[in-house]
N, CA, C and O of each residue as an XYZ file, in Angstrom:
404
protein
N     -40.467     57.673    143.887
C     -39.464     57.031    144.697
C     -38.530     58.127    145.213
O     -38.146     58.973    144.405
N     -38.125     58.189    146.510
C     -37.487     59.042    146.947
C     -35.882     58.707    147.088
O     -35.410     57.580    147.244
N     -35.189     59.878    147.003
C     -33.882     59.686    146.755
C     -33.509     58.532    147.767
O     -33.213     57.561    147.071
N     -33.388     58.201    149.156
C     -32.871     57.099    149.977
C     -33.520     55.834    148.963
O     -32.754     55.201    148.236
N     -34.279     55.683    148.979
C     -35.230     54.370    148.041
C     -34.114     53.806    147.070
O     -33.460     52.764    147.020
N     -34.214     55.243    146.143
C     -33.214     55.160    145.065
C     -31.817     54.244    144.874
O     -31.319     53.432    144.094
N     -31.498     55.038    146.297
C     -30.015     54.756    146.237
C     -29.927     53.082    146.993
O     -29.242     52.224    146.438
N     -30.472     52.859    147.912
C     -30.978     51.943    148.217
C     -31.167     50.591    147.215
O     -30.670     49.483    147.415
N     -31.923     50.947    146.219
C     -31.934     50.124    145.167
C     -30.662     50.197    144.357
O     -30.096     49.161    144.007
N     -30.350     51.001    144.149
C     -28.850     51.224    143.035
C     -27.581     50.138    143.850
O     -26.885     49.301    143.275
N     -27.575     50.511    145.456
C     -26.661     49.617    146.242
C     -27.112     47.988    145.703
O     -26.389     47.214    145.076
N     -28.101     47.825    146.024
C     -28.513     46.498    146.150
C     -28.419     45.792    144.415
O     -28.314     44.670    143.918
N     -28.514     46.994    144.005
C     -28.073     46.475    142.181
C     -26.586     46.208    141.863
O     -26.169     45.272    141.181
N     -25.893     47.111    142.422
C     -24.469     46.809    142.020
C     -23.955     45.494    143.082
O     -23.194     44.606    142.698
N     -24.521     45.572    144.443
C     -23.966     43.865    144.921
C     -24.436     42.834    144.099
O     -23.675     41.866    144.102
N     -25.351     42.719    143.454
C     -25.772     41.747    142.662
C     -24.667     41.801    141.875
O     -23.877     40.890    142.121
N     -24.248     42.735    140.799
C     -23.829     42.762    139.664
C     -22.021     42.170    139.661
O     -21.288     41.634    138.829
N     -21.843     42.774    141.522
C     -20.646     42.516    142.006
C     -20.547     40.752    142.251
O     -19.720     39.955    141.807
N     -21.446     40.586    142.917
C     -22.075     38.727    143.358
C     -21.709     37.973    142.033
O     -20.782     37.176    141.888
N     -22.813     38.468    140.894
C     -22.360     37.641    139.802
C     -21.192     37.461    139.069
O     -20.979     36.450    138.401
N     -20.241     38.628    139.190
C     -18.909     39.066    138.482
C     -18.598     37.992    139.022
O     -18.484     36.995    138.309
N     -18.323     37.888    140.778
C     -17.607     37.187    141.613
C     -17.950     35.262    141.242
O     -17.133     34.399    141.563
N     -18.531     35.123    140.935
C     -19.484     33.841    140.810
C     -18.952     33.222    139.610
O     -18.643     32.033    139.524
N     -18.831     34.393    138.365
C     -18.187     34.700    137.047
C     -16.694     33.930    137.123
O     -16.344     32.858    136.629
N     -15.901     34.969    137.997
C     -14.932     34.731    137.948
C     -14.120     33.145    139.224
O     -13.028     32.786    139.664
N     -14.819     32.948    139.249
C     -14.591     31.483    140.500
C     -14.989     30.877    139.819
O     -14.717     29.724    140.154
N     -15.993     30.906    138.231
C     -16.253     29.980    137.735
C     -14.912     29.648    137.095
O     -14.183     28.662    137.200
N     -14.805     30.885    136.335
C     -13.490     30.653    134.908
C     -12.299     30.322    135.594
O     -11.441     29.976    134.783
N     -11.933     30.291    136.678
C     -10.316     29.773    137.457
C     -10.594     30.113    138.531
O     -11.105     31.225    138.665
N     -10.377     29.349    139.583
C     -10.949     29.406    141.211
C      -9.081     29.858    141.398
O      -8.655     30.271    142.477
N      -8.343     29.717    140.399
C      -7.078     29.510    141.418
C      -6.185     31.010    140.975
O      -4.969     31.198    141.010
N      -7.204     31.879    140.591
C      -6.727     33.714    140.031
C      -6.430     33.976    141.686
O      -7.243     33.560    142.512
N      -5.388     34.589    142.041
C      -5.286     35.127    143.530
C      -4.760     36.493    142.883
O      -3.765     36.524    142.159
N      -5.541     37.650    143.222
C      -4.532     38.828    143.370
C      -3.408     38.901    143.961
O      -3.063     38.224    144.930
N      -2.715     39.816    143.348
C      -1.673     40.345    143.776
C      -1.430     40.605    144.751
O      -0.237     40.426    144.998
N      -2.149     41.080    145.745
C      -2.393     41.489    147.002
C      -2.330     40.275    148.218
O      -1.644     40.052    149.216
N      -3.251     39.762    147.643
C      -3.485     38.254    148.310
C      -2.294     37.775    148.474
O      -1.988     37.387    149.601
N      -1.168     37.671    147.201
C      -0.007     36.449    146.996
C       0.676     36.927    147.975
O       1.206     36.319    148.905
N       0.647     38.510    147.650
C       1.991     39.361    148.849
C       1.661     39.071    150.001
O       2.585     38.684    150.717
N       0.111     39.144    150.689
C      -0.134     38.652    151.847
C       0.027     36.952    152.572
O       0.102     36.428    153.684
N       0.018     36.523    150.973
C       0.233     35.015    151.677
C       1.738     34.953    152.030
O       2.056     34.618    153.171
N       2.754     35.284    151.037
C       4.069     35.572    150.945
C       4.443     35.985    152.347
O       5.272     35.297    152.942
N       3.927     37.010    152.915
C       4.561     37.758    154.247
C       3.775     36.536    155.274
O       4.518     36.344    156.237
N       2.609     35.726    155.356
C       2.187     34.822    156.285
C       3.184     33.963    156.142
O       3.850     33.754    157.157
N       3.477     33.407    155.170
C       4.549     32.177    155.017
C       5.879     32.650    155.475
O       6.557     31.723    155.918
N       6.447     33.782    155.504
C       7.095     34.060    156.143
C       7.653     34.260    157.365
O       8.810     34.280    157.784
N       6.246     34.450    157.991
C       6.254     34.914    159.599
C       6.528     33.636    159.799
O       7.667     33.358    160.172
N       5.216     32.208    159.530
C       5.186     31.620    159.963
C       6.955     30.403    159.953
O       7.124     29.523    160.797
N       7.970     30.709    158.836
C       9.076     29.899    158.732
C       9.916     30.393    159.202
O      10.939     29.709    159.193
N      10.044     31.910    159.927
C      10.849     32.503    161.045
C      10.799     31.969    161.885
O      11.711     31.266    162.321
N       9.319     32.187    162.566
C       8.517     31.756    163.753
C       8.980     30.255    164.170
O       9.194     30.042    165.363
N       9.177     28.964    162.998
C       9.955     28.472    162.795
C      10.762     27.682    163.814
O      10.587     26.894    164.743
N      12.168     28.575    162.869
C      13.024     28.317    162.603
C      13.880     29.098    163.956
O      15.064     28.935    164.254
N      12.831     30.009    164.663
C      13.648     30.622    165.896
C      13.288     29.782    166.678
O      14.322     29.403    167.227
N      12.137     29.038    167.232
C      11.437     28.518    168.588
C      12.296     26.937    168.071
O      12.720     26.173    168.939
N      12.421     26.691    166.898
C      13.428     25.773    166.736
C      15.015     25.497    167.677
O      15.545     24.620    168.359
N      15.282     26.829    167.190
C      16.845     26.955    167.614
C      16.733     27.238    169.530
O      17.560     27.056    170.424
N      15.526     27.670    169.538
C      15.102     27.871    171.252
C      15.013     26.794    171.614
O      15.878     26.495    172.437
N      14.195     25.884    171.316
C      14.539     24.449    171.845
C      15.856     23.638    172.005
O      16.275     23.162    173.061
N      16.303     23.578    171.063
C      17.618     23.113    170.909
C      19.011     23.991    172.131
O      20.222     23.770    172.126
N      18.389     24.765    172.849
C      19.207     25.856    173.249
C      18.823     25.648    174.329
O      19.800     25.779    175.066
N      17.767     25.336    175.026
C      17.332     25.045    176.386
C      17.782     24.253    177.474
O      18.280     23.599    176.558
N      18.016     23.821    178.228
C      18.654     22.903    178.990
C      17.022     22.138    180.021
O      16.763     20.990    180.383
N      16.294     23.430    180.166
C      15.065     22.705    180.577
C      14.050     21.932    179.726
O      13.470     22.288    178.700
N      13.987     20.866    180.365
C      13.089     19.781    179.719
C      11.397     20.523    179.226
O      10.734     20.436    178.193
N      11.213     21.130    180.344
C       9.599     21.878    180.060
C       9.624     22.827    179.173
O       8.715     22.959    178.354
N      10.930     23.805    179.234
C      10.935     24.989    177.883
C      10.792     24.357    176.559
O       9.974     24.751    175.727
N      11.884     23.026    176.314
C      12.659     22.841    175.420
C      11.196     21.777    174.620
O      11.220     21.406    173.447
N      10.113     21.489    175.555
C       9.205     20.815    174.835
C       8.178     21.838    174.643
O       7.226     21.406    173.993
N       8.056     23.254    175.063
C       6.952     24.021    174.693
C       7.564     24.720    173.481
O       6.730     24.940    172.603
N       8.835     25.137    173.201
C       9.434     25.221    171.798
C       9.154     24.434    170.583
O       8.884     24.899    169.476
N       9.238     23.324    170.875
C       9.762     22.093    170.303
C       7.824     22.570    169.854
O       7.445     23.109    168.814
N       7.078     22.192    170.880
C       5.529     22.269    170.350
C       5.573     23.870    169.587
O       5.035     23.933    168.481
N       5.834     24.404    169.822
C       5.467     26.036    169.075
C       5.873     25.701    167.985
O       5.039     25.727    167.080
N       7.132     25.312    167.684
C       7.741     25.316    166.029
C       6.846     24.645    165.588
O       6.015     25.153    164.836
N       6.802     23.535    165.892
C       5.960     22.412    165.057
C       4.549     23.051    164.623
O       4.036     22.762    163.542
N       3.945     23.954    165.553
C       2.746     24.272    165.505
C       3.120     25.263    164.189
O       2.308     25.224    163.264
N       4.068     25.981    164.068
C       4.194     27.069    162.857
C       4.863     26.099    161.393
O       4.692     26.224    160.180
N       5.537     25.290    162.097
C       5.663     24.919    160.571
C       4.337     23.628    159.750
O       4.419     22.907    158.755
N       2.995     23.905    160.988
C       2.131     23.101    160.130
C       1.001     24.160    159.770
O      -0.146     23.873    159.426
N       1.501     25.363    159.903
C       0.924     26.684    159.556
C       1.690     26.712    158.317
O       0.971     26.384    157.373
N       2.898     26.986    157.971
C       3.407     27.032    156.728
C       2.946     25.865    155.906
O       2.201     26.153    154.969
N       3.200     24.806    156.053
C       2.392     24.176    155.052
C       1.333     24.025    154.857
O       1.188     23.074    154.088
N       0.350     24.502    155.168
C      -1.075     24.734    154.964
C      -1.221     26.028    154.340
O      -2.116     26.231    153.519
N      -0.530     26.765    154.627
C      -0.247     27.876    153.801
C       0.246     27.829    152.439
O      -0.221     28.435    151.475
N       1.581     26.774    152.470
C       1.738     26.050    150.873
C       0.885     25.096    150.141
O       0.888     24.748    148.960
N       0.445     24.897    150.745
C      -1.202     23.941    150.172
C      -1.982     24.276    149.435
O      -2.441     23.893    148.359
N      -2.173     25.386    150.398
C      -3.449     26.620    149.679
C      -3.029     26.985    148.502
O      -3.752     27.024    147.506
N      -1.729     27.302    148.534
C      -1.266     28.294    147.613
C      -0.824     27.096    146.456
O      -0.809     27.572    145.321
N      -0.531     25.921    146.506
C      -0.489     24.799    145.034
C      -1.755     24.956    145.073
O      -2.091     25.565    144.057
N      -2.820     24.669    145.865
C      -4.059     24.141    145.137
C      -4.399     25.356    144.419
O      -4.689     24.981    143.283
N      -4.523     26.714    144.496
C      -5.216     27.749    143.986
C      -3.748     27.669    142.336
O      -4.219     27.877    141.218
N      -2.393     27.417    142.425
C      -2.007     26.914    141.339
C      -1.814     25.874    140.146
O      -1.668     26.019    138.932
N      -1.872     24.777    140.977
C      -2.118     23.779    140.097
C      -3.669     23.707    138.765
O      -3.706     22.919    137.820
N      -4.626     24.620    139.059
C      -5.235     24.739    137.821
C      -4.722     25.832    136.693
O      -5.317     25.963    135.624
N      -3.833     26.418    136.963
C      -3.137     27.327    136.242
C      -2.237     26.996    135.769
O      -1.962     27.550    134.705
N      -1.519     26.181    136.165
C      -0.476     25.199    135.744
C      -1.227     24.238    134.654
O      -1.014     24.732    133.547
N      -2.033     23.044    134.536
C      -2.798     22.303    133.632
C      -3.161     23.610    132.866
O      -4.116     22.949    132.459
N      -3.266     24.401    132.483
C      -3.884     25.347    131.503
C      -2.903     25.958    130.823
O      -3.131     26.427    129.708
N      -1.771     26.029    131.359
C      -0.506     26.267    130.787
C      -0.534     25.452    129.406
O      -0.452     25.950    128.284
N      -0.690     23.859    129.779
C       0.049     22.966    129.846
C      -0.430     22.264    127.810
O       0.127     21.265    127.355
């Protein structure tokens, strides 16, 4: 077997080994989020309750009927981004929570 072969096989061994870890671990708690992940959800939920809370105050600030309803639609559109974003983030907790418990 020649070295490309080799390595070739060695790749295709450790995705397996990686596959099953992964498979492993979604078995034992689907709702483990790295650290990484939380911070990233953290800064999405963020954008999205700025995003908000400004096109909010833009509406309210408008005097035109057409601005003040494409605001009015933008916020709404971000704050049903934030809660889907808080959704995600109970459902991946609430089994961690019962295990607490």
């Amino acid at each position: 077997m020649n070295n490309t072969q080799q390595n070739n096989q060695n790749t295709q061994q450790n995705a397996g080994q990686q596959m099953q870890g992964q498979q492993m671990q979604g078995q034992q708690g689907q709702a483990m989020l790295s650290s990484k992940n939380l911070t990233i959800l953290e800064d999405m939920m963020n954008y999205e309750s700025l995003s908000y809370k400004k096109l909010d105050l833009y509406s309210q600030s408008f005097n035109d009927p057409q601005l003040k309803d494409v605001c009015s639609k933008a916020a709404q559109l971000h704050k049903q981004h934030f809660e889907l974003l808080l959704n995600y983030l109970d459902s991946h907790n609430k089994p961690a929570q019962a295990q607490q418990q």
